[in-house]
C-alpha positions in Angstrom: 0.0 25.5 12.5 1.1 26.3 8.8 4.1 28.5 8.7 3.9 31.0 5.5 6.2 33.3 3.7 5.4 36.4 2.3 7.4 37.8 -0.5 6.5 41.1 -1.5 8.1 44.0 -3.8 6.8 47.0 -5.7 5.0 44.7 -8.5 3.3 42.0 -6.1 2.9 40.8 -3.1 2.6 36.8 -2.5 2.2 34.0 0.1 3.8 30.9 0.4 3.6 28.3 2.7 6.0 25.5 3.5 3.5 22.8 2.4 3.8 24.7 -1.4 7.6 24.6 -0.9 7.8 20.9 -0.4 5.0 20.3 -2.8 7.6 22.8 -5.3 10.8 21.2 -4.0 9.6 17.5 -4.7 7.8 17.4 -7.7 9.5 15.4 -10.0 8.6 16.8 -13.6 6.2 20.3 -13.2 6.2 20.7 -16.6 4.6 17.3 -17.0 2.3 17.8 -14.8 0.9 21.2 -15.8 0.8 19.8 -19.7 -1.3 17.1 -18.5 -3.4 18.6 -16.8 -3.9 21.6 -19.5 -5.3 18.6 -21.8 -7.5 16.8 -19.1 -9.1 20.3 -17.2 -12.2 20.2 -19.2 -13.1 17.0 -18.2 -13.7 18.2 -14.9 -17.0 20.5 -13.5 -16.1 23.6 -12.2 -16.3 22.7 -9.0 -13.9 19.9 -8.9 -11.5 21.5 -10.4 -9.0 22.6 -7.7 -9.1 19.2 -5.9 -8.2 17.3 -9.4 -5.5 19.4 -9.9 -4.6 18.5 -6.5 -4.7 14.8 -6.9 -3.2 14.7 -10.2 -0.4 16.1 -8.4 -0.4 13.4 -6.2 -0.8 11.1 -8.9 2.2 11.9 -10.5 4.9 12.6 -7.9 3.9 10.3 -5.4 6.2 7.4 -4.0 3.1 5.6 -2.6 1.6 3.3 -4.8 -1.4 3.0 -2.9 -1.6 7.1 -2.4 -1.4 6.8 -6.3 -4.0 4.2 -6.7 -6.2 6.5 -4.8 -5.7 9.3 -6.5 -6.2 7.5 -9.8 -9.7 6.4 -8.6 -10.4 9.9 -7.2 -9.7 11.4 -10.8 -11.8 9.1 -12.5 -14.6 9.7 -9.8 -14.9 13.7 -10.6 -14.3 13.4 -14.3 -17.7 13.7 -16.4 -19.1 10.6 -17.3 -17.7 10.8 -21.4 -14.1 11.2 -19.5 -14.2 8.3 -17.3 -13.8 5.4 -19.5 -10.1 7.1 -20.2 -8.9 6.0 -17.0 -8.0 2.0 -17.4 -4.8 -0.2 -15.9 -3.6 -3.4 -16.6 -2.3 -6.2 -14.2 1.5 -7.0 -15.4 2.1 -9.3 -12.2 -0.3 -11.2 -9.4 2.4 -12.5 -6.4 -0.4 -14.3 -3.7 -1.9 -10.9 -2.7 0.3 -8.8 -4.3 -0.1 -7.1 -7.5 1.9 -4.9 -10.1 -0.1 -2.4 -12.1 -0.2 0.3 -14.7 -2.3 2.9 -14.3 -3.3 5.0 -17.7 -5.2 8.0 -18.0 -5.8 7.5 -22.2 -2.7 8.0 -24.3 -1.7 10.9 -22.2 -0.1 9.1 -18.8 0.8 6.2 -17.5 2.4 5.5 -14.2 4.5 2.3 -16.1 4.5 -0.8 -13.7 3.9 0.2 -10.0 3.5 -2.3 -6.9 0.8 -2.6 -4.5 0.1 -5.2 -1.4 -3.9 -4.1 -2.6 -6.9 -5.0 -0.7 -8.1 -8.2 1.0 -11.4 -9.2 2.5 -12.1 -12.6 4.0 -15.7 -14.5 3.7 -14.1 -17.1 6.5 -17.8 -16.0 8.6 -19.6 -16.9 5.6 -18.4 -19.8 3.6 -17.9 -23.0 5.8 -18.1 -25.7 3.4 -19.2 -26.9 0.0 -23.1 -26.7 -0.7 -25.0 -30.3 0.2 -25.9 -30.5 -4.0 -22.4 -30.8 -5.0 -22.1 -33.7 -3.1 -24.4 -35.4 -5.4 -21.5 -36.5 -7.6 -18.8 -37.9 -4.8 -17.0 -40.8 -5.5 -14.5 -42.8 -4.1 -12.7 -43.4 -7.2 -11.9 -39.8 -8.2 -13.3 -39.8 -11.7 -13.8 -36.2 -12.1 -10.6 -35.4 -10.5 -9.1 -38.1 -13.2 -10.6 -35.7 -15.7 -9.5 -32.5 -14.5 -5.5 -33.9 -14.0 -4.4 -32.8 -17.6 -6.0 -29.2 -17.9 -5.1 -28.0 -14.2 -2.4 -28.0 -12.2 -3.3 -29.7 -9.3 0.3 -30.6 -7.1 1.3 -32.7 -3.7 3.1 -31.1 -1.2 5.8 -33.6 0.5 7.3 -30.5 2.5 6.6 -26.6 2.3 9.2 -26.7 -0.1 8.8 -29.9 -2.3 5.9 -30.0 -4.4 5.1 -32.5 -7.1 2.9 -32.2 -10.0 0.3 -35.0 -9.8 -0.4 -37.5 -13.0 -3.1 -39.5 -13.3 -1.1 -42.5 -13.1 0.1 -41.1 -9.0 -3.9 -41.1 -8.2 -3.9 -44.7 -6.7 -0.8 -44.4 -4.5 -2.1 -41.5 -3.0 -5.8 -42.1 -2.3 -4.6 -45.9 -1.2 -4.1 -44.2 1.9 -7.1 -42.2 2.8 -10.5 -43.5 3.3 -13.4 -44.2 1.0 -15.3 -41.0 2.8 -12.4 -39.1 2.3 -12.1 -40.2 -1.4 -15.7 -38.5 -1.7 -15.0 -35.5 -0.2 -11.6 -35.5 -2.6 -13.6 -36.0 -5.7 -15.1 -32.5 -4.7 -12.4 -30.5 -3.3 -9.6 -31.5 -5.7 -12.1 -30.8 -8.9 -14.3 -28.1 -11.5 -17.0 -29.1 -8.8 -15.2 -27.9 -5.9 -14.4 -24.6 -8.1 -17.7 -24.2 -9.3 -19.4 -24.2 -6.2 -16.6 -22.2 -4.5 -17.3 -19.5 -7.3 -20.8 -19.3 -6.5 -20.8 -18.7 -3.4 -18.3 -16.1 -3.8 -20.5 -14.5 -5.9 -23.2 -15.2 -3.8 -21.4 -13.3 -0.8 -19.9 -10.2 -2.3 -21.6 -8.7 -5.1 -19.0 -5.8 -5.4 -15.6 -8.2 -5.8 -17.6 -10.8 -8.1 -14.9 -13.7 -9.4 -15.9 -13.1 -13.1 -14.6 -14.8 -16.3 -12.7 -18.0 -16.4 -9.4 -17.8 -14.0 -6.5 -20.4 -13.7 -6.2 -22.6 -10.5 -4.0 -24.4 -8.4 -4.5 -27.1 -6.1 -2.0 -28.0 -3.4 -3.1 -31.8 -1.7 -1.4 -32.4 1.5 -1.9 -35.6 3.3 -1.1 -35.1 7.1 0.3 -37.7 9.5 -2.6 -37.8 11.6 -5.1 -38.9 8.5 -6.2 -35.7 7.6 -6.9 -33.9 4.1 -6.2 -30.3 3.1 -6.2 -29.2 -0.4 -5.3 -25.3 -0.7 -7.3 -23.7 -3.6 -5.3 -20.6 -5.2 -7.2 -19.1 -8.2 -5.5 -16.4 -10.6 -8.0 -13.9 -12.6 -5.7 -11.5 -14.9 -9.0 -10.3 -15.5 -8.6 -6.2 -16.9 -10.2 -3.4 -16.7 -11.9 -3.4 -20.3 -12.9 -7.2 -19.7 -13.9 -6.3 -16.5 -16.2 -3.1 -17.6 -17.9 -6.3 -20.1 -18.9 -8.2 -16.8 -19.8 -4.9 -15.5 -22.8 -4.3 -17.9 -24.3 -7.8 -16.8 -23.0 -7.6 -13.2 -23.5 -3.7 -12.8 -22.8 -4.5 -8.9 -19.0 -5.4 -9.6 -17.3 -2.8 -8.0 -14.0 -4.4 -8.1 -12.5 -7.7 -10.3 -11.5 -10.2 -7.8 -7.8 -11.1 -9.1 -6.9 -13.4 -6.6 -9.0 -15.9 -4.3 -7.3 -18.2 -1.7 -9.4 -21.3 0.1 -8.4 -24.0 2.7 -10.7 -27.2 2.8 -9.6 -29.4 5.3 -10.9 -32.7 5.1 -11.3 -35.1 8.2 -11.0 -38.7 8.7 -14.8 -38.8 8.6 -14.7 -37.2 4.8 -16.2 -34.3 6.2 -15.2 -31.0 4.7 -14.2 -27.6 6.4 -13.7 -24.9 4.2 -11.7 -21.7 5.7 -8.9 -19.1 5.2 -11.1 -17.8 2.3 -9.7 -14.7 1.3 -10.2 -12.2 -2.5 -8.0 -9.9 -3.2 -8.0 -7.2 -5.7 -5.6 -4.2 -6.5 -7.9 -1.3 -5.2 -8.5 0.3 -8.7 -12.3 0.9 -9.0 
Protein backbone atom coordinates (compact mmCIF):
# COMPACT_ATOMS: atom_id res chain seq x y z
CA UNK A 1 0.00 0.00 0.00
CA UNK A 2 1.39 3.59 -0.94
CA UNK A 3 1.46 5.85 2.08
CA UNK A 4 0.60 9.65 0.99
CA UNK A 5 0.85 13.07 2.53
CA UNK A 6 -1.33 15.64 2.14
CA UNK A 7 -0.26 19.20 2.56
CA UNK A 8 -2.83 21.60 2.43
CA UNK A 9 -3.28 25.53 3.30
CA UNK A 10 -5.51 28.34 2.23
CA UNK A 11 -3.74 28.65 -1.44
CA UNK A 12 -3.60 24.72 -2.35
CA UNK A 13 -4.02 21.66 -1.43
CA UNK A 14 -1.42 18.79 -2.53
CA UNK A 15 -0.52 15.01 -2.27
CA UNK A 16 2.56 13.41 -1.89
CA UNK A 17 3.55 10.10 -1.64
CA UNK A 18 6.65 8.49 -0.14
CA UNK A 19 7.75 7.02 -3.50
CA UNK A 20 7.87 11.10 -4.74
CA UNK A 21 9.83 11.74 -1.52
CA UNK A 22 12.52 9.31 -2.24
CA UNK A 23 12.38 9.96 -5.92
CA UNK A 24 12.87 14.09 -4.43
CA UNK A 25 15.33 12.97 -1.71
CA UNK A 26 17.72 11.05 -4.20
CA UNK A 27 17.89 12.78 -7.17
CA UNK A 28 21.20 13.79 -7.79
CA UNK A 29 20.99 17.09 -9.98
CA UNK A 30 16.88 18.16 -10.46
CA UNK A 31 17.87 20.91 -12.27
CA UNK A 32 19.68 18.83 -14.70
CA UNK A 33 17.24 16.80 -15.20
CA UNK A 34 14.31 19.20 -15.80
CA UNK A 35 16.75 21.29 -18.40
CA UNK A 36 17.19 18.13 -20.26
CA UNK A 37 14.23 17.15 -20.51
CA UNK A 38 12.71 20.78 -21.45
CA UNK A 39 15.08 20.40 -24.64
CA UNK A 40 14.23 16.61 -25.54
CA UNK A 41 10.02 16.87 -24.69
CA UNK A 42 9.13 17.36 -28.29
CA UNK A 43 10.67 14.49 -29.40
CA UNK A 44 8.18 12.50 -27.69
CA UNK A 45 4.11 11.88 -28.84
CA UNK A 46 1.79 12.98 -26.52
CA UNK A 47 1.19 9.99 -25.18
CA UNK A 48 4.57 8.89 -24.13
CA UNK A 49 5.29 11.71 -22.58
CA UNK A 50 4.75 11.00 -18.79
CA UNK A 51 6.61 7.64 -18.95
CA UNK A 52 9.81 9.40 -20.70
CA UNK A 53 9.97 11.80 -18.22
CA UNK A 54 9.82 8.96 -15.95
CA UNK A 55 12.66 7.09 -17.44
CA UNK A 56 14.87 9.91 -18.04
CA UNK A 57 14.65 10.12 -14.41
CA UNK A 58 15.86 6.92 -14.13
CA UNK A 59 18.36 7.49 -16.62
CA UNK A 60 19.96 10.01 -14.78
CA UNK A 61 20.00 9.30 -11.08
CA UNK A 62 20.23 5.79 -11.21
CA UNK A 63 23.13 3.62 -9.58
CA UNK A 64 22.26 0.58 -11.77
CA UNK A 65 23.98 0.50 -14.91
CA UNK A 66 21.78 -1.97 -16.28
CA UNK A 67 18.47 0.06 -14.90
CA UNK A 68 20.23 2.84 -16.90
CA UNK A 69 20.90 0.89 -19.98
CA UNK A 70 17.26 0.13 -20.00
CA UNK A 71 16.10 3.23 -19.66
CA UNK A 72 18.34 4.51 -22.40
CA UNK A 73 16.90 1.96 -24.83
CA UNK A 74 13.30 2.72 -23.56
CA UNK A 75 13.95 6.61 -24.49
CA UNK A 76 15.16 5.96 -27.73
CA UNK A 77 12.18 3.42 -28.30
CA UNK A 78 9.28 6.27 -27.69
CA UNK A 79 11.20 9.10 -29.38
CA UNK A 80 9.99 9.89 -33.07
CA UNK A 81 11.78 8.33 -35.64
CA UNK A 82 13.93 11.93 -36.63
CA UNK A 83 14.97 11.73 -32.62
CA UNK A 84 16.25 8.33 -32.44
CA UNK A 85 19.47 8.44 -34.26
CA UNK A 86 20.44 11.05 -31.13
CA UNK A 87 20.77 8.30 -28.88
CA UNK A 88 24.45 6.52 -29.57
CA UNK A 89 27.18 5.00 -26.88
CA UNK A 90 30.53 3.99 -27.41
CA UNK A 91 32.45 0.89 -25.86
CA UNK A 92 35.58 2.43 -23.87
CA UNK A 93 36.42 -1.13 -22.30
CA UNK A 94 35.47 -5.07 -23.28
CA UNK A 95 36.81 -7.36 -19.93
CA UNK A 96 35.62 -11.26 -21.26
CA UNK A 97 31.91 -10.48 -20.86
CA UNK A 98 32.11 -7.34 -19.35
CA UNK A 99 31.81 -4.09 -20.81
CA UNK A 100 32.24 -0.19 -19.96
CA UNK A 101 30.04 2.13 -21.90
CA UNK A 102 28.91 5.74 -22.53
CA UNK A 103 25.65 6.33 -23.09
CA UNK A 104 24.79 9.88 -25.13
CA UNK A 105 21.68 11.31 -25.84
CA UNK A 106 23.31 14.03 -28.71
CA UNK A 107 25.38 16.74 -27.27
CA UNK A 108 22.92 17.17 -24.46
CA UNK A 109 23.94 14.02 -21.96
CA UNK A 110 26.11 11.61 -21.43
CA UNK A 111 26.29 9.18 -18.59
CA UNK A 112 30.50 9.28 -18.90
CA UNK A 113 31.94 5.62 -18.61
CA UNK A 114 29.48 3.19 -16.83
CA UNK A 115 29.97 -0.61 -16.22
CA UNK A 116 27.75 -3.47 -17.16
CA UNK A 117 28.23 -7.54 -16.82
CA UNK A 118 25.64 -7.11 -20.24
CA UNK A 119 23.97 -9.99 -21.94
CA UNK A 120 25.01 -13.41 -22.96
CA UNK A 121 23.47 -16.12 -25.08
CA UNK A 122 25.00 -19.44 -25.80
CA UNK A 123 24.60 -21.32 -29.37
CA UNK A 124 26.37 -24.56 -27.43
CA UNK A 125 22.75 -26.52 -28.87
CA UNK A 126 23.51 -25.29 -32.20
CA UNK A 127 27.13 -25.16 -33.23
CA UNK A 128 28.97 -28.61 -32.61
CA UNK A 129 31.75 -28.38 -34.88
CA UNK A 130 33.31 -26.85 -37.89
CA UNK A 131 31.28 -27.29 -41.29
CA UNK A 132 32.56 -30.68 -43.44
CA UNK A 133 33.81 -27.86 -46.43
CA UNK A 134 36.37 -26.30 -44.38
CA UNK A 135 38.03 -29.35 -43.95
CA UNK A 136 38.81 -29.25 -47.52
CA UNK A 137 42.11 -27.39 -46.76
CA UNK A 138 43.59 -29.55 -43.57
CA UNK A 139 46.96 -30.21 -43.43
CA UNK A 140 49.30 -31.79 -41.33
CA UNK A 141 51.93 -29.22 -41.82
CA UNK A 142 50.08 -26.15 -40.57
CA UNK A 143 50.61 -23.86 -43.55
CA UNK A 144 47.76 -21.66 -43.09
CA UNK A 145 48.27 -21.47 -39.43
CA UNK A 146 52.15 -20.52 -40.58
CA UNK A 147 50.55 -17.73 -42.28
CA UNK A 148 48.29 -16.37 -39.82
CA UNK A 149 51.30 -16.45 -36.82
CA UNK A 150 52.37 -12.80 -37.56
CA UNK A 151 48.96 -10.89 -37.86
CA UNK A 152 47.25 -12.75 -34.78
CA UNK A 153 47.93 -13.42 -31.62
CA UNK A 154 47.68 -16.95 -31.26
CA UNK A 155 49.49 -18.08 -27.57
CA UNK A 156 50.29 -21.65 -25.62
CA UNK A 157 49.17 -22.04 -22.34
CA UNK A 158 51.89 -24.00 -20.07
CA UNK A 159 49.65 -23.24 -16.86
CA UNK A 160 46.39 -21.08 -16.36
CA UNK A 161 48.83 -18.51 -15.64
CA UNK A 162 51.80 -18.86 -18.06
CA UNK A 163 51.05 -18.15 -21.54
CA UNK A 164 53.53 -17.83 -24.41
CA UNK A 165 53.15 -16.07 -27.55
CA UNK A 166 53.77 -18.68 -30.38
CA UNK A 167 56.48 -17.88 -33.43
CA UNK A 168 56.61 -19.62 -36.30
CA UNK A 169 59.82 -20.90 -35.52
CA UNK A 170 57.91 -22.86 -31.98
CA UNK A 171 55.41 -24.70 -34.70
CA UNK A 172 57.58 -27.88 -35.04
CA UNK A 173 58.18 -28.53 -31.31
CA UNK A 174 54.73 -28.32 -30.63
CA UNK A 175 52.93 -30.25 -33.33
CA UNK A 176 55.98 -33.00 -32.99
CA UNK A 177 53.85 -34.17 -30.34
CA UNK A 178 50.39 -34.54 -31.59
CA UNK A 179 49.34 -36.62 -34.46
CA UNK A 180 49.09 -36.15 -38.16
CA UNK A 181 44.99 -36.15 -37.71
CA UNK A 182 45.32 -33.77 -35.13
CA UNK A 183 47.69 -31.54 -37.21
CA UNK A 184 44.57 -31.43 -39.72
CA UNK A 185 42.17 -30.53 -37.38
CA UNK A 186 44.92 -27.81 -36.00
CA UNK A 187 45.28 -26.30 -39.42
CA UNK A 188 41.54 -25.41 -38.94
CA UNK A 189 40.95 -24.52 -35.45
CA UNK A 190 44.12 -22.51 -34.86
CA UNK A 191 43.44 -20.35 -38.34
CA UNK A 192 41.26 -17.49 -40.59
CA UNK A 193 39.47 -20.82 -41.59
CA UNK A 194 38.46 -21.79 -38.30
CA UNK A 195 37.32 -17.98 -37.79
CA UNK A 196 35.60 -17.78 -40.92
CA UNK A 197 33.50 -20.64 -40.60
CA UNK A 198 32.92 -19.92 -36.81
CA UNK A 199 31.55 -16.40 -38.09
CA UNK A 200 29.21 -17.91 -40.41
CA UNK A 201 27.62 -19.86 -38.48
CA UNK A 202 27.22 -17.39 -35.93
CA UNK A 203 25.55 -15.47 -38.29
CA UNK A 204 23.79 -18.25 -39.49
CA UNK A 205 22.22 -18.83 -35.93
CA UNK A 206 21.30 -15.49 -34.61
CA UNK A 207 20.32 -12.95 -36.98
CA UNK A 208 19.64 -10.31 -34.17
CA UNK A 209 23.49 -10.42 -32.42
CA UNK A 210 25.20 -10.79 -36.08
CA UNK A 211 29.33 -10.79 -35.57
CA UNK A 212 29.70 -7.87 -38.12
CA UNK A 213 32.96 -6.07 -39.36
CA UNK A 214 36.38 -7.39 -38.87
CA UNK A 215 37.17 -8.10 -34.93
CA UNK A 216 40.59 -9.07 -33.33
CA UNK A 217 41.20 -12.64 -32.05
CA UNK A 218 42.92 -14.67 -29.75
CA UNK A 219 43.85 -18.17 -29.72
CA UNK A 220 44.86 -20.07 -26.58
CA UNK A 221 46.49 -23.88 -27.71
CA UNK A 222 46.64 -26.17 -24.83
CA UNK A 223 48.09 -29.53 -25.25
CA UNK A 224 46.75 -31.83 -22.44
CA UNK A 225 48.55 -34.77 -20.82
CA UNK A 226 46.27 -37.31 -22.07
CA UNK A 227 46.93 -36.30 -26.00
CA UNK A 228 44.17 -34.07 -26.39
CA UNK A 229 43.80 -30.50 -28.23
CA UNK A 230 41.82 -27.50 -27.10
CA UNK A 231 42.33 -24.13 -28.61
CA UNK A 232 40.06 -21.44 -26.89
CA UNK A 233 38.79 -18.81 -29.52
CA UNK A 234 38.19 -15.18 -27.87
CA UNK A 235 37.12 -12.65 -30.50
CA UNK A 236 36.95 -8.72 -29.61
CA UNK A 237 34.49 -6.50 -31.90
CA UNK A 238 34.83 -2.69 -30.62
CA UNK A 239 32.31 -2.47 -33.08
CA UNK A 240 30.05 1.15 -32.29
CA UNK A 241 26.94 2.17 -32.56
CA UNK A 242 27.39 4.39 -35.84
CA UNK A 243 29.45 1.48 -37.47
CA UNK A 244 26.98 -0.71 -36.27
CA UNK A 245 23.76 1.28 -37.73
CA UNK A 246 26.14 0.85 -41.33
CA UNK A 247 25.77 -3.05 -40.94
CA UNK A 248 22.36 -2.32 -39.93
CA UNK A 249 21.15 -1.08 -43.44
CA UNK A 250 22.58 -4.35 -45.08
CA UNK A 251 21.74 -6.59 -42.03
CA UNK A 252 18.43 -4.81 -41.05
CA UNK A 253 17.97 -7.96 -38.66
CA UNK A 254 20.91 -6.91 -36.31
CA UNK A 255 19.35 -6.08 -33.31
CA UNK A 256 22.35 -6.00 -31.29
CA UNK A 257 26.52 -5.81 -32.29
CA UNK A 258 27.97 -8.89 -30.91
CA UNK A 259 31.16 -7.37 -28.98
CA UNK A 260 32.49 -10.38 -27.65
CA UNK A 261 32.33 -14.23 -28.80
CA UNK A 262 33.98 -17.01 -26.78
CA UNK A 263 34.51 -20.87 -28.41
CA UNK A 264 36.06 -24.13 -27.10
CA UNK A 265 37.20 -26.74 -29.84
CA UNK A 266 38.48 -29.56 -28.29
CA UNK A 267 40.28 -31.76 -30.48
CA UNK A 268 40.69 -35.64 -29.87
CA UNK A 269 43.39 -37.98 -30.46
CA UNK A 270 41.40 -39.14 -33.53
CA UNK A 271 41.75 -35.25 -35.01
CA UNK A 272 38.15 -35.04 -34.52
CA UNK A 273 36.83 -31.65 -33.56
CA UNK A 274 34.23 -30.68 -30.81
CA UNK A 275 33.25 -27.25 -30.73
CA UNK A 276 31.48 -25.94 -27.38
CA UNK A 277 31.24 -23.25 -24.63
CA UNK A 278 30.12 -20.91 -27.58
CA UNK A 279 28.97 -17.95 -26.09
CA UNK A 280 28.23 -13.75 -27.72
CA UNK A 281 27.92 -11.20 -25.66
CA UNK A 282 26.82 -7.77 -26.13
CA UNK A 283 26.27 -4.69 -23.76
CA UNK A 284 22.34 -4.69 -23.96
CA UNK A 285 22.17 -1.23 -25.80
CA UNK A 286 19.67 -1.68 -28.81
Amino acid sequence: MTTVFNISGSLFSKTISLNEIEEIKNAKNPSEIKRLWDRIADWFCGTDKENAKKVLFELINNDDANIRIDAFNQLKAMASPAFKDAFTYTTTAINDTAFTVNLSIGALFSTGEISTAGKSISLNEHIKTFTPEYFIKRDIHLEQVKKDIPRSEIYLCHTTTHHERITVDMLPQIINKISEKQKESLNVALSQIGIIDIKNQINHHTKAMSLLGDPSKKFFLSLENQGNITVEIHIINNLDAEKHRVYQEIYPESKYPCLYAKARIDIDTNGNCHISDITLSHPGIE
